[in-house]
C-alpha positions as CSV (number, residue, x, y, z in Angstrom):
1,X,14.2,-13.2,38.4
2,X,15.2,-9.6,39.9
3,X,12.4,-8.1,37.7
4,X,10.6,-6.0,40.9
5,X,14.1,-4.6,41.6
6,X,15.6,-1.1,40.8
7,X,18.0,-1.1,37.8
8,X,21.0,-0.7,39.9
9,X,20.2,-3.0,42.2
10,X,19.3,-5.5,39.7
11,X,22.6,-5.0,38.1
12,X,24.2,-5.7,41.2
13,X,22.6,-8.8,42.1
14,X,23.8,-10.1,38.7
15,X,27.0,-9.3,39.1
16,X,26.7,-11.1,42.6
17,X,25.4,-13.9,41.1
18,X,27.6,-13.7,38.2
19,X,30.5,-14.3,40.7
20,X,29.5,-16.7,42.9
21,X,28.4,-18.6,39.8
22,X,31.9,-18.1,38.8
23,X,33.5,-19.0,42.0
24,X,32.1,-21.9,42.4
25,X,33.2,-23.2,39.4
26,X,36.4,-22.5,39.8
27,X,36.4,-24.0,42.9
28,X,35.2,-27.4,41.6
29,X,37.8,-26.6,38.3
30,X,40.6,-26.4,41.2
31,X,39.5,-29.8,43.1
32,X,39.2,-31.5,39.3
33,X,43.1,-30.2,38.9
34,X,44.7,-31.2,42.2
35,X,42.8,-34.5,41.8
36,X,44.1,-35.1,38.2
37,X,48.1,-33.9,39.1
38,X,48.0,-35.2,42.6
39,X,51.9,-36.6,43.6
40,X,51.8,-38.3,46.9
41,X,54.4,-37.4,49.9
42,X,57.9,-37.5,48.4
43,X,59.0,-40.3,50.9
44,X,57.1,-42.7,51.7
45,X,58.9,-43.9,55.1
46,X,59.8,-39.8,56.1
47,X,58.4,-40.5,59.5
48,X,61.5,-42.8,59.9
49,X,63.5,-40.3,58.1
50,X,62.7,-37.6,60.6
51,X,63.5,-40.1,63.6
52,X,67.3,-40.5,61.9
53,X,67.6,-37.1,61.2
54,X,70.0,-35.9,63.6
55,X,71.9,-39.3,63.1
56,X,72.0,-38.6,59.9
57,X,73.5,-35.0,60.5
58,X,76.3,-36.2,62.9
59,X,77.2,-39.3,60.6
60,X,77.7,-36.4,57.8
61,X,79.7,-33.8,59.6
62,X,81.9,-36.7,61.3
63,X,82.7,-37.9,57.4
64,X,83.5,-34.7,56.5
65,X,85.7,-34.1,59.6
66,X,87.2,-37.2,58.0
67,X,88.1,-35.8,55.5
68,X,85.5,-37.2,52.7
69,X,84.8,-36.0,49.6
70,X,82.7,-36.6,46.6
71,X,84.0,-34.8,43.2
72,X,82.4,-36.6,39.9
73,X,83.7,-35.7,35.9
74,X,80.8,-33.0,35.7
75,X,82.3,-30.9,38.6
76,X,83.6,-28.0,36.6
77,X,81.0,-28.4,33.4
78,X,78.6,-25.8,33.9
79,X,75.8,-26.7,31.2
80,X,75.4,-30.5,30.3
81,X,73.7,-31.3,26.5
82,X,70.6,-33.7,26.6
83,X,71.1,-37.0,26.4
84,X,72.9,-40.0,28.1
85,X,76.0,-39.0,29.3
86,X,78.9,-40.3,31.4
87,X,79.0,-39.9,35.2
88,X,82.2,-40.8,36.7
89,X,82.2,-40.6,40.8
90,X,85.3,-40.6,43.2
91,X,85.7,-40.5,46.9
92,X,88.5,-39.1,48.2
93,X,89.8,-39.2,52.7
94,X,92.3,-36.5,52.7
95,X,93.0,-36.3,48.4
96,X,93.8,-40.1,48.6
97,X,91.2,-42.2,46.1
98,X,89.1,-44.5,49.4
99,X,86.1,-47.7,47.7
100,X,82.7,-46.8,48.9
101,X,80.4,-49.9,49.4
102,X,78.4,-48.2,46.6
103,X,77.0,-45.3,45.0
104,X,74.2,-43.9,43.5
105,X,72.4,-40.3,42.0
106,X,69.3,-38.9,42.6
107,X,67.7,-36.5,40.3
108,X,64.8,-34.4,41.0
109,X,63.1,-31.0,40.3
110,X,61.8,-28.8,42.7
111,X,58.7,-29.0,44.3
112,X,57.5,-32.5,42.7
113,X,58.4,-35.8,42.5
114,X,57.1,-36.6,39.3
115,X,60.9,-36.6,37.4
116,X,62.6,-37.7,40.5
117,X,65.1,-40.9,39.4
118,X,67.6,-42.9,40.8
119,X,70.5,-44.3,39.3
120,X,72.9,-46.7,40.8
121,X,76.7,-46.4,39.6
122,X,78.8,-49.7,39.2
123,X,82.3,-49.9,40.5
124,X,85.0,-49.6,38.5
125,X,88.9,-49.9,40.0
126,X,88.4,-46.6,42.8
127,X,85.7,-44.9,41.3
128,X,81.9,-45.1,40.6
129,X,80.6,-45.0,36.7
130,X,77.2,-44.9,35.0
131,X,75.1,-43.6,31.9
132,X,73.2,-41.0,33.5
133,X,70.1,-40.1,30.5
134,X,69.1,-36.2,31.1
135,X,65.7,-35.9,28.8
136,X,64.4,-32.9,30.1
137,X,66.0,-29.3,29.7
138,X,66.4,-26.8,32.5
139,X,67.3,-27.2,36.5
140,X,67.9,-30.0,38.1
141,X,69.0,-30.8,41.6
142,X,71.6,-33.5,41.4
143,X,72.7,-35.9,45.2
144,X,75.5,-37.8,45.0
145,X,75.5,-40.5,47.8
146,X,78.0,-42.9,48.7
147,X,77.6,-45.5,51.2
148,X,80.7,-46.2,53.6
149,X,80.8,-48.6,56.1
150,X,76.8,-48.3,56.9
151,X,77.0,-44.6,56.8
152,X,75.4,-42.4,53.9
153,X,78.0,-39.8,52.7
154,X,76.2,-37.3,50.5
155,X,76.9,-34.3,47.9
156,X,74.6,-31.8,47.2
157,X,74.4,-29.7,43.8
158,X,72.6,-28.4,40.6
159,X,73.1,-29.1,37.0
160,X,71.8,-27.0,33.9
161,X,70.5,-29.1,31.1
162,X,70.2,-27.4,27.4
């Protein structure tokens, strides 16, 4: 192929060709990945999400001028085994216990949506409860939200899972 060529030159234009061979395929070995892992957008209605955004803010800082809060039975534990466990929720206006219209937990990692859940707690006297299964070690970010008279009321944190 690159026989009429100098020796260095010849060299050189196998080494070219060596690495466009080679970026090509891992251009194609990229498409073949993103293809096979693809996750679609994390919301599917976030154009209507977006719209109530700043709704959403002002309902949130008018609850907590309220004097809302969220406090659950996994507050102060600071590595939870895997498993199901226990989630107990309360809401509290001013440390008095106040009934939400209901209340549920999201789960998700970062960055994806493949492990994201949702589990809805049940009532029970003035708090929330639920079996909350953890199967996957490590990070998590954990939303508690509580629905209050058409308003969304929500808590923000992280749990460790060993």
């Amino acid at each position: 192929m690159f026989k009429d060529l100098h020796p260095s030159l010849r060299n050189a234009m196998y080494v070219v060709l060596f690495s466009f061979t080679g970026l090509v395929a891992a251009t194609f070995y990229t498409i073949r990945l993103t293809y096979k892992h693809f996750e679609p957008v994390m919301d599917k209605n976030y154009y209507e999400i977006g719209l109530n955004y700043e709704k959403a803010i002002e309902n949130q800082k008018e609850l907590i001028k309220q004097g809302y809060k969220l406090s659950s039975n996994w507050d102060k534990t600071t590595i939870l085994p895997l498993g199901e466990l226990d989630l107990t929720v309360t809401l509290n206006q001013n440390e008095s216990f106040v009934k939400a219209d209901s209340m549920y937990v999201i789960l998700e990692r970062n960055a994806t949506t493949k492990n994201t859940t949702r589990y809805d707690l049940k009532p029970s006297d003035l708090n929330f409860i639920g079996k909350i299964p953890l199967k996957e070690s490590g990070t998590w970010n954990m939303r508690l939200i509580a629905n209050i008279s058409g308003k969304s009321f929500e808590r923000e944190g992280k749990i460790t899972v060993k």
